[in-house]
LOBA-54504 format. One record per residue (C-alpha): residue number from 1; x, y, z; chain. Coordinates in steps of 0.001 Angstrom, whole numbers. Layout:
+-----+---------+---------+---------+-------+
:  nr :      xx :      yy :      zz : kette :
+-----+---------+---------+---------+-------+
: NUM :       X :       Y :       Z :     A :
...
+-----+---------+---------+---------+-------+
//
This chain:
+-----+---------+---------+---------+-------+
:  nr :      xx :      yy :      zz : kette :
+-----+---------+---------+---------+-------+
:   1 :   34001 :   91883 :  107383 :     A :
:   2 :   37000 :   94197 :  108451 :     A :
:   3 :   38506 :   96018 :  111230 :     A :
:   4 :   37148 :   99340 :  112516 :     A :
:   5 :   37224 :  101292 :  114900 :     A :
:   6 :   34718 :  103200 :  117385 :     A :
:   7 :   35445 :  106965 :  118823 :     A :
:   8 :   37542 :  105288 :  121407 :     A :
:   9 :   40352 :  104987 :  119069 :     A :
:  10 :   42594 :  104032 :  122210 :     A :
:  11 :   41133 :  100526 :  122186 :     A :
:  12 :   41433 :   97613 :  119446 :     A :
:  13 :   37964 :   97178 :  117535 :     A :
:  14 :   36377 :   94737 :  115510 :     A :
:  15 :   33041 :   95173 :  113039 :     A :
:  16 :   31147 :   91779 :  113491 :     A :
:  17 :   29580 :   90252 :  110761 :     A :
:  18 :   26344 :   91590 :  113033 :     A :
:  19 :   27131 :   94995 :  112656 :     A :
:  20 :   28263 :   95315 :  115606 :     A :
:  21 :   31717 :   96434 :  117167 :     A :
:  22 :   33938 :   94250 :  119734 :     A :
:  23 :   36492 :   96177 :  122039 :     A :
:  24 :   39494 :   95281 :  124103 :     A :
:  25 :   39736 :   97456 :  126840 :     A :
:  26 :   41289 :   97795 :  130283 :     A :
:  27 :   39149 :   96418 :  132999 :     A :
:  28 :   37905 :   99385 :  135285 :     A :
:  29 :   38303 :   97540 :  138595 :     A :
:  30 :   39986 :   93942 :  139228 :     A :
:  31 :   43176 :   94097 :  136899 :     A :
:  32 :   42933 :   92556 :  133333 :     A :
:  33 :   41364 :   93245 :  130295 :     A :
:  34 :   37170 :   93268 :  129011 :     A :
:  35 :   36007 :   92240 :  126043 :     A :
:  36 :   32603 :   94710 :  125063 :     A :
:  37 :   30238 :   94206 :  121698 :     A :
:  38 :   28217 :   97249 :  121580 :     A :
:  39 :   29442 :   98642 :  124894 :     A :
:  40 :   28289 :   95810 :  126425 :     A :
:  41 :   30445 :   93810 :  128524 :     A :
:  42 :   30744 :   89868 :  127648 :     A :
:  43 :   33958 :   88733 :  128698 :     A :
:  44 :   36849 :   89473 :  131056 :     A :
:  45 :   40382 :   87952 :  131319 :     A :
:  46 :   43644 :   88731 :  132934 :     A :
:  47 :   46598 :   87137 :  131024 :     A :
:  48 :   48680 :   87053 :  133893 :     A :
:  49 :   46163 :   85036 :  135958 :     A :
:  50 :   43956 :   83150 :  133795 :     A :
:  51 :   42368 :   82119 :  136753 :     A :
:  52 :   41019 :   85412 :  137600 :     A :
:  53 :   37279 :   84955 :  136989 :     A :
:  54 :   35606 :   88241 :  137392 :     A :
:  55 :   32244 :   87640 :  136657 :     A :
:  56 :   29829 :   86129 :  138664 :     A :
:  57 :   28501 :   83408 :  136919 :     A :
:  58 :   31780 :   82380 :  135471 :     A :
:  59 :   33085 :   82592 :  138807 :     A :
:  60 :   30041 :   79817 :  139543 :     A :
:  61 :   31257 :   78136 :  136409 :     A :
:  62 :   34647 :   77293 :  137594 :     A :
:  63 :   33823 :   75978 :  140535 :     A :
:  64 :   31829 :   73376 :  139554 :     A :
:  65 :   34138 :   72635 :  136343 :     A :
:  66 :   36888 :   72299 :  139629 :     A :
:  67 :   34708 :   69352 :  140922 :     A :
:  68 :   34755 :   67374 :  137489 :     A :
:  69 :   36526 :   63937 :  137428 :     A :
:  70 :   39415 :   63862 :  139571 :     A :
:  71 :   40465 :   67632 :  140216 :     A :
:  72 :   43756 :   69099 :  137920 :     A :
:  73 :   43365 :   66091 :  136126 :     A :
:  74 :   43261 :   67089 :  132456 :     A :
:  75 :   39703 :   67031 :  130324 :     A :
:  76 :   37983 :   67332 :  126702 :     A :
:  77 :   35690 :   70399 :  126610 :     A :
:  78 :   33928 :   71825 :  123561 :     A :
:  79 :   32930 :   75567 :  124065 :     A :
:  80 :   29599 :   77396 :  122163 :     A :
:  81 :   30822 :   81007 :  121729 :     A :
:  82 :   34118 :   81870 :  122443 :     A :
:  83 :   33694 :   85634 :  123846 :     A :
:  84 :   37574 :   86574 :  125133 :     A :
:  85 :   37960 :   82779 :  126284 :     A :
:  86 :   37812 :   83202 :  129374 :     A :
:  87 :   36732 :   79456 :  130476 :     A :
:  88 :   39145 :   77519 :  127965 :     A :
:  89 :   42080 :   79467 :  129431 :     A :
:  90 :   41015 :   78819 :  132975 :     A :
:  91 :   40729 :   75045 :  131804 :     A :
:  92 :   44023 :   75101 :  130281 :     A :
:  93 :   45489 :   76835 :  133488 :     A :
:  94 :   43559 :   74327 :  135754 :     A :
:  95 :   43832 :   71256 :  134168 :     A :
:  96 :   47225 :   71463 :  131562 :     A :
:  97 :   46991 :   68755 :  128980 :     A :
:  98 :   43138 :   69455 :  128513 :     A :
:  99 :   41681 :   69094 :  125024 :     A :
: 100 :   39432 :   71808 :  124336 :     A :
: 101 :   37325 :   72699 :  121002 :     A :
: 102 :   35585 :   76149 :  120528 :     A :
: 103 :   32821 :   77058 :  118254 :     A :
: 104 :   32502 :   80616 :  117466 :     A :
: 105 :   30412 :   83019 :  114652 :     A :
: 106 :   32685 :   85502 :  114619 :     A :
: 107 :   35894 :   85365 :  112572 :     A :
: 108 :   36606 :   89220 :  113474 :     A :
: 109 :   36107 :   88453 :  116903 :     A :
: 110 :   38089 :   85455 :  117358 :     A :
: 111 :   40667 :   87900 :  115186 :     A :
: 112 :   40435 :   90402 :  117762 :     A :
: 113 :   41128 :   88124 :  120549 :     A :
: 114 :   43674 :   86131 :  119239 :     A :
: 115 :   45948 :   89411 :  118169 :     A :
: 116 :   45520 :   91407 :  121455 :     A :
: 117 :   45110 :   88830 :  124295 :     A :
: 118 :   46613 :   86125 :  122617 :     A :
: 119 :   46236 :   82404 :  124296 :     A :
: 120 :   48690 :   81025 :  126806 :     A :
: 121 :   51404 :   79075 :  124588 :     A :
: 122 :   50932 :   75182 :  124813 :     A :
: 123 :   47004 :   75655 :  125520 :     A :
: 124 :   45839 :   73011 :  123415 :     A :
: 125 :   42602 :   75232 :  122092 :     A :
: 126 :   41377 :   74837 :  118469 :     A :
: 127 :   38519 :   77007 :  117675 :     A :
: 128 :   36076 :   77139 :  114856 :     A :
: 129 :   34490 :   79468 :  112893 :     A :
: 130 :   30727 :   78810 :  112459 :     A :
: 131 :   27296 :   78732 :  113583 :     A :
: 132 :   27052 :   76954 :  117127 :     A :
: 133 :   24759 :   74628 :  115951 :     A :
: 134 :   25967 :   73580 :  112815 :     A :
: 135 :   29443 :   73899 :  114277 :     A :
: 136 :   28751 :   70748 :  116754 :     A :
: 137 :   27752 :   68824 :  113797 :     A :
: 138 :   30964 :   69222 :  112572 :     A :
: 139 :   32921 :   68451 :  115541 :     A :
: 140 :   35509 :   65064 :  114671 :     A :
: 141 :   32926 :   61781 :  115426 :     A :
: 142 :   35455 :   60696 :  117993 :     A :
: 143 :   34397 :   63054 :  120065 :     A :
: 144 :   30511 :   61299 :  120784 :     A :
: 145 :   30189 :   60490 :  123641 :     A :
: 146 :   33529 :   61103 :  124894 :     A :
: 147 :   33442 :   64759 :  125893 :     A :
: 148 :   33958 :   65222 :  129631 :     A :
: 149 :   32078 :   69148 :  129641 :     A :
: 150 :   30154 :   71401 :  127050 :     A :
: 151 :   29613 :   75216 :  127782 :     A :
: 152 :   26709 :   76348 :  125825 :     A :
: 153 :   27142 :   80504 :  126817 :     A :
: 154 :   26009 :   82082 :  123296 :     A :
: 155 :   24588 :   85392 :  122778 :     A :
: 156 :   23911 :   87487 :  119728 :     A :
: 157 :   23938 :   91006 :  120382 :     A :
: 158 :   22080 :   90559 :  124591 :     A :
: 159 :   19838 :   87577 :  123581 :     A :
: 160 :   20272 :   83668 :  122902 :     A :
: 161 :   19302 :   82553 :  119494 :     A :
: 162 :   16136 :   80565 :  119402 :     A :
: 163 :   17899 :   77614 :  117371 :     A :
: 164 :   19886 :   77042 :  120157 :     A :
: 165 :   17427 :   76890 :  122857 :     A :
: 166 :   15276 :   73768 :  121976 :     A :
: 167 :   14979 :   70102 :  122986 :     A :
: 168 :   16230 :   69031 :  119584 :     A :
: 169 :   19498 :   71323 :  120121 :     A :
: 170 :   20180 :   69994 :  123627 :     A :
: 171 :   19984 :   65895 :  122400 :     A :
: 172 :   22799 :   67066 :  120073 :     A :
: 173 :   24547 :   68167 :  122738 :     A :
: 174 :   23815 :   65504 :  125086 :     A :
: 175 :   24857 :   63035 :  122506 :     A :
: 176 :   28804 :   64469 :  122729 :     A :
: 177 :   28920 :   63820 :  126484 :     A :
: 178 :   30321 :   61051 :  127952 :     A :
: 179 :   28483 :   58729 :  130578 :     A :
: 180 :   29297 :   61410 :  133439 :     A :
: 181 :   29786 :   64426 :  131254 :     A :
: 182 :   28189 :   67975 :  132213 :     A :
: 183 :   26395 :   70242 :  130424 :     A :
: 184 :   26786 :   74312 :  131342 :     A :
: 185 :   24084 :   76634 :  129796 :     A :
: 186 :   24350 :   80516 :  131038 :     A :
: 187 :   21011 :   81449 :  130555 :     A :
: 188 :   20127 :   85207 :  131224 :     A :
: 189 :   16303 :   85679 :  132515 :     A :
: 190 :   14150 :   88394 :  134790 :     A :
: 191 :   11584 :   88498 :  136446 :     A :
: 192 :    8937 :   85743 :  136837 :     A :
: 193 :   11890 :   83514 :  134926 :     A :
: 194 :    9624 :   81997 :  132318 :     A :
: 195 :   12258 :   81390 :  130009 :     A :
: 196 :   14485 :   79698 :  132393 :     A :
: 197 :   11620 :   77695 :  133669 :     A :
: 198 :   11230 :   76543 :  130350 :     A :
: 199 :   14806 :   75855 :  129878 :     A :
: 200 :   14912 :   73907 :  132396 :     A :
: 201 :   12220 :   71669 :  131407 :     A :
: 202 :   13349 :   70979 :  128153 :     A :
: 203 :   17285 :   70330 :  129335 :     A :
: 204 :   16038 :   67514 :  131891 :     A :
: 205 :   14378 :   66042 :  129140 :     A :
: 206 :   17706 :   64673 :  127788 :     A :
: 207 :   19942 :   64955 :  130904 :     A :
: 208 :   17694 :   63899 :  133733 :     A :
: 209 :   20203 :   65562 :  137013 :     A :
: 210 :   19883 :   69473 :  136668 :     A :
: 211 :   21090 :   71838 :  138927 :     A :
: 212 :   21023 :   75688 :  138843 :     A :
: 213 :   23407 :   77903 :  140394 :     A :
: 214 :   22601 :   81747 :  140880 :     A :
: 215 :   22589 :   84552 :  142824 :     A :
: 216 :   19640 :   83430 :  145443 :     A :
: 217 :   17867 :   87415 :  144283 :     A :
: 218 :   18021 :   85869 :  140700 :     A :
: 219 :   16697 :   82675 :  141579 :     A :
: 220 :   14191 :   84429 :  143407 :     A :
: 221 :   13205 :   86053 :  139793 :     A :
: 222 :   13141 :   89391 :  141459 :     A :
: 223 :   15481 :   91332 :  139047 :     A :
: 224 :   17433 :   90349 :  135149 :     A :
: 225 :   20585 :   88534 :  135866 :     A :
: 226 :   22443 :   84873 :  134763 :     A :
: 227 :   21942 :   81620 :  136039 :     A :
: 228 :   24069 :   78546 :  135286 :     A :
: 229 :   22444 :   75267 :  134384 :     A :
: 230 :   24389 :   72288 :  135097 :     A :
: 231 :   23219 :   69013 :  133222 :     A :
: 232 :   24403 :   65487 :  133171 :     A :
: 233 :   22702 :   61767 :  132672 :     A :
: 234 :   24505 :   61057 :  136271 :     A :
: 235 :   24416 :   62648 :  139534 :     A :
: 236 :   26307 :   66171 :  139315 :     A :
: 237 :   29212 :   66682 :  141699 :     A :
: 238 :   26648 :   68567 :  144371 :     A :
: 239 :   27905 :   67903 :  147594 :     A :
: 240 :   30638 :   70748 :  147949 :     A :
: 241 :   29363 :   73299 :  145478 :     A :
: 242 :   26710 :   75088 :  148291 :     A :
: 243 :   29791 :   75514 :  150707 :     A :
: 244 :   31821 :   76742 :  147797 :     A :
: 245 :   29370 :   78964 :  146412 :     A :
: 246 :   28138 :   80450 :  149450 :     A :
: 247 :   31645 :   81589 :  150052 :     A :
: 248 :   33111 :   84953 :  148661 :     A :
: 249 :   31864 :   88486 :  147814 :     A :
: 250 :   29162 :   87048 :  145250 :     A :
: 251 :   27318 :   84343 :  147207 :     A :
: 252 :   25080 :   82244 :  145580 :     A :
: 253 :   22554 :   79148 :  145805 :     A :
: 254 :   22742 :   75821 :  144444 :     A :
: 255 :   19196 :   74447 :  143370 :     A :
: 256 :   18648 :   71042 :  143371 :     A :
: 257 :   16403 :   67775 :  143222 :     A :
: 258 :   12981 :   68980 :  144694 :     A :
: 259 :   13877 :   72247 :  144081 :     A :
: 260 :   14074 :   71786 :  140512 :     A :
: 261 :   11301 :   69798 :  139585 :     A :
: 262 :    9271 :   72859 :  141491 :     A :
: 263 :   11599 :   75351 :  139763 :     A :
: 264 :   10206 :   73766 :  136305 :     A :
: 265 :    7052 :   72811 :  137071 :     A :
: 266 :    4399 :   73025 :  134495 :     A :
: 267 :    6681 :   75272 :  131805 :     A :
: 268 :    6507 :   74118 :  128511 :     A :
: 269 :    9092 :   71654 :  127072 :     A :
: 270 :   11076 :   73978 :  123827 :     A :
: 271 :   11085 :   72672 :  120275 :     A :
: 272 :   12283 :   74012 :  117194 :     A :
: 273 :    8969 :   74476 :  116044 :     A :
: 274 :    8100 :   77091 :  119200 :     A :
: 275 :   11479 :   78291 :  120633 :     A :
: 276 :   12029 :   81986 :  120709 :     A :
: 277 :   15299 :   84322 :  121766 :     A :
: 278 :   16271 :   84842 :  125166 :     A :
: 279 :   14618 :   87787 :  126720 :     A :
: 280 :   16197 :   91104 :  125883 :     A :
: 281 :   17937 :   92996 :  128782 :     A :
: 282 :   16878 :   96817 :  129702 :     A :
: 283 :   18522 :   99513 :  128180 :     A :
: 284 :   22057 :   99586 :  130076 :     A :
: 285 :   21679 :   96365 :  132089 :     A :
: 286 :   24893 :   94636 :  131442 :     A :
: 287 :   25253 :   91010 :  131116 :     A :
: 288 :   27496 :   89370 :  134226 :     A :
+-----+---------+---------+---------+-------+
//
């Protein structure tokens, strides 16, 4: 798998082991730098404010990774998919001293990444090369049960892999939290939201306190977009996150409790045996 590069020879590129190609380019509004696969946009990330999250659902992301433990206080995080790294460097600039682990497919990627927005000396990140699955199986034992967040955001191409939607995949994961550690899925859904219905039913079969935060339209399943699923065997750290989230030029709504159990009501629990890729996106709807 080597280097290429697309028309835009301007821009670093990367040929994935997919096929496809991963560009650096300057961010069109907001400062900073995107990350595209296929002219698709996955990550963004301003080196000289890590803390800069431009998307919306990573914006919704860091707010509830603020409310973890005691805030600023430093954490261990494992990551599924690395994209630009745009959460472990807001970790590392958040909470210094964190631990973090990253699991990604892509060597040429992570190449890409490292060479042209390279990581904030000191950060302690160490990332892996591998399938997300078999990556966590990997991980260093002393890290069951121990690990204080887990950010499941993988995509091939516009779509989750099946593998790593099912009940069987999420006991892995709950098995590497510790007694209050939180789970973060992005899961990308349209209208009618079966597939996030059904993710939701088969998370809270291992971690019993879900919580969704999205854009209330989203929610609403009236048009494609991301929505963050929190997980954890204790209570999550609710009680700020609907003031928080409500503020800002991206507003969004918390779901939780009753709201929940009616969000996943009656959709079918995911196994191995049945699970299936996340819906695919319209032509020239970009992930955010």
């Amino acid at each position: 798998m080597g280097r290429a590069r697309t028309k835009d020879t301007e821009h670093p590129a990367a040929r994935l082991g997919s096929g496809g190609i991963a560009r650096v380019v300057p961010a069109e509004f907001g400062g900073g730098f995107e990350l595209l696969i296929d002219e698709t946009p996955q990550s963004h990330v301003d080196p000289a404010d890590p803390t800069h999250l431009h998307f919306e659902y990573i914006v919704r992301m860091g707010a509830l990774i603020d409310q973890l433990a005691t805030p600023g206080a430093p954490i261990t995080a494992v990551h599924l998919g690395a994209g630009a790294l745009t959460i472990p460097r807001y970790i590392a600039a958040t909470r210094p001293g964190s631990r973090q682990q990253v699991i990604e497919l892509e060597a040429p990627l992570v190449d890409l990444v490292r060479e042209h927005l390279p990581l904030p000396r000191g950060a302690a990140i160490r990332i892996r090369i591998g399938d997300a699955r078999e990556g966590v199986r990997r991980l260093p034992p002393a890290l069951a049960g121990a690990v204080d967040l887990v950010v499941a955001d993988v995509y091939s191409g516009a779509q989750t892999p099946a593998h790593l939607t099912s009940v069987e995949f999420y006991a892995e994961l709950a098995a590497l939290l510790a007694p209050t550690g939180v789970l973060l899925v992005n899961v990308a859904d349209g209208p009618g939201l079966a597939f996030a219905r059904r993710q939701v039913a088969t998370i809270r079969t291992v971690l019993p306190e879900v919580a969704i935060l999205a854009d209330a339209q989203i929610l609403k399943g009236r048009r494609f977009g991301n929505l963050v699923l929190a997980a954890s065997a204790a209570p999550l750290p609710s009680d700020a996150l609907p003031r928080i989230l409500a503020a800002g030029p991206h507003p969004a709504k918390l779901a939780h409790g009753a709201e929940v159990t009616a969000f996943a009501k009656d959709a079918a629990i995911v196994t191995d045996a049945t699970a299936v890729a996340s819906p695919r996106p319209d032509a020239g709807l970009f992930l955010r």
